[in-house]
Each structure stands twice: as structure tokens, then as C-alpha cells.
N, C-alpha and C positions, 0 to 999 in steps of 0.2 A: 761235172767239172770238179776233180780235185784244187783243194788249195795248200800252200804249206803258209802255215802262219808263224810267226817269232816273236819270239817275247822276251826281251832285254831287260825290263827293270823288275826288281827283288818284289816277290808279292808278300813282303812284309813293309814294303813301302809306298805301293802302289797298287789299284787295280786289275795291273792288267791282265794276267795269267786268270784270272777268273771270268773276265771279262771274257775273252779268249775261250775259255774253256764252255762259258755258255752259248756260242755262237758257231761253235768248230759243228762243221759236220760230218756223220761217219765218210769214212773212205780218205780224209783228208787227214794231215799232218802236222801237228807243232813240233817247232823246233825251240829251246830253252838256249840262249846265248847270255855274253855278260851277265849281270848279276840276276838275269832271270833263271838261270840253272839252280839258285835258290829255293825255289818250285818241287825241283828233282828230287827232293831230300827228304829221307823217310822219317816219320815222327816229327815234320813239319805240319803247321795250322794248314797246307793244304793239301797234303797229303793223300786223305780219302777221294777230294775232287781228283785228281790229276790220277790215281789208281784207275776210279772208275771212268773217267776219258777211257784212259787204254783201253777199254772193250771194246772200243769202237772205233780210233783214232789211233796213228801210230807216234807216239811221245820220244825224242830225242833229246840229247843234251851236249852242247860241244865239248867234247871232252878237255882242250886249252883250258876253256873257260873252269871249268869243273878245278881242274890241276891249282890254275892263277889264284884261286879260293882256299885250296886246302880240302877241298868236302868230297875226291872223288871218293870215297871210300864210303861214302853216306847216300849213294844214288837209288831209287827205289827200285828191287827189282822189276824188268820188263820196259823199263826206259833201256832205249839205244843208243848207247855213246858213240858221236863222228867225230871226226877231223874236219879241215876245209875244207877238202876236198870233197867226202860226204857232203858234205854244206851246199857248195857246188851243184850237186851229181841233184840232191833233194829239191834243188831250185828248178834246175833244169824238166827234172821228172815229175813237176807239179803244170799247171797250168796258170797259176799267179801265185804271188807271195803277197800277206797280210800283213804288215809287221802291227804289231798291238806297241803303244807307247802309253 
């Protein structure tokens, strides 16, 4: 059973993206939305984690959310930037969604 899990709040103010990140399993998916796209950002404190995810989980980031920030130009390589629709498409093609709060 894949899952796609999302994580909305900034892991400079909350746990959750780690939280997340220690619980995901391979084959499955996070999605980084609202100010959890903070996450995405290279030469961020969590950076190395959310890198090594990606060997085994596939890491996205809403691109909206990215733009509404200012940071898309800071995204770590091998994160996947979506739109809704992506967002959508990801929901659908998972078998539950997680959201970490």
C-alpha cells in the first residue's frame, strides 16, 4: 500500500516533516504544501534528511505554495514541483493520504 503523506507547516516551527520523514515508507510519497515547502529548501537544517528520503520516497513540492514564498528558486534538486492538479492526480494514484500536522 502506497501512501502520499503532506506536510503544511514550516519544519522550522514544527515537527512535522521529520516526523514524516521517519515514518514514510519506501514506494510511498510526500507532498510539501503551505509553509511546509520550507522543507524543500537547500542549505536548510533539514536538508540532508529530506535528500536522503528521496532514495527511496518520491518528494514533491506545490509549486503555488513555492511562488506565494518567494523560495522557488531555492528548491533542492530532485524534488518534483506540481500544480493542483498534480496534487489531485497524486491523491488519486496513492491509496490514502497522511497529512502530518
Amino acid at each position: 500500500m502506497t501512501m502520499l503523506h503532506t506536510v503544511n507547516k514550516s519544519p522550522f516551527e514544527r515537527n512535522a516533516l521529520d516526523s514524516c520523514l521517519a515514518h514514510v515508507k519506501p514506494g510511498s510519497a510526500v507532498l510539501l504544501i503551505e509553509d511546509g515547502v520550507y522543507g524543500a529548501l537547500k542549505g536548510a537544517a533539514t536538508s540532508k534528511k529530506v535528500a536522503a528520503a528521496m532514495k527511496s520516497v518520491a518528494i514533491y513540492a506545490l509549486q503555488p505554495d513555492l511562488e506565494a514564498r518567494g523560495v522557488q528558486g531555492r528548491v533542492l534538486d530532485g524534488i518534483k514541483r506540481v500544480d493542483y492538479g498534480d496534487f489531485v492526480d497524486l491523491a488519486i494514484a496513492h491509496s490514502a493520504v497522511q497529512s502530518w500536522l
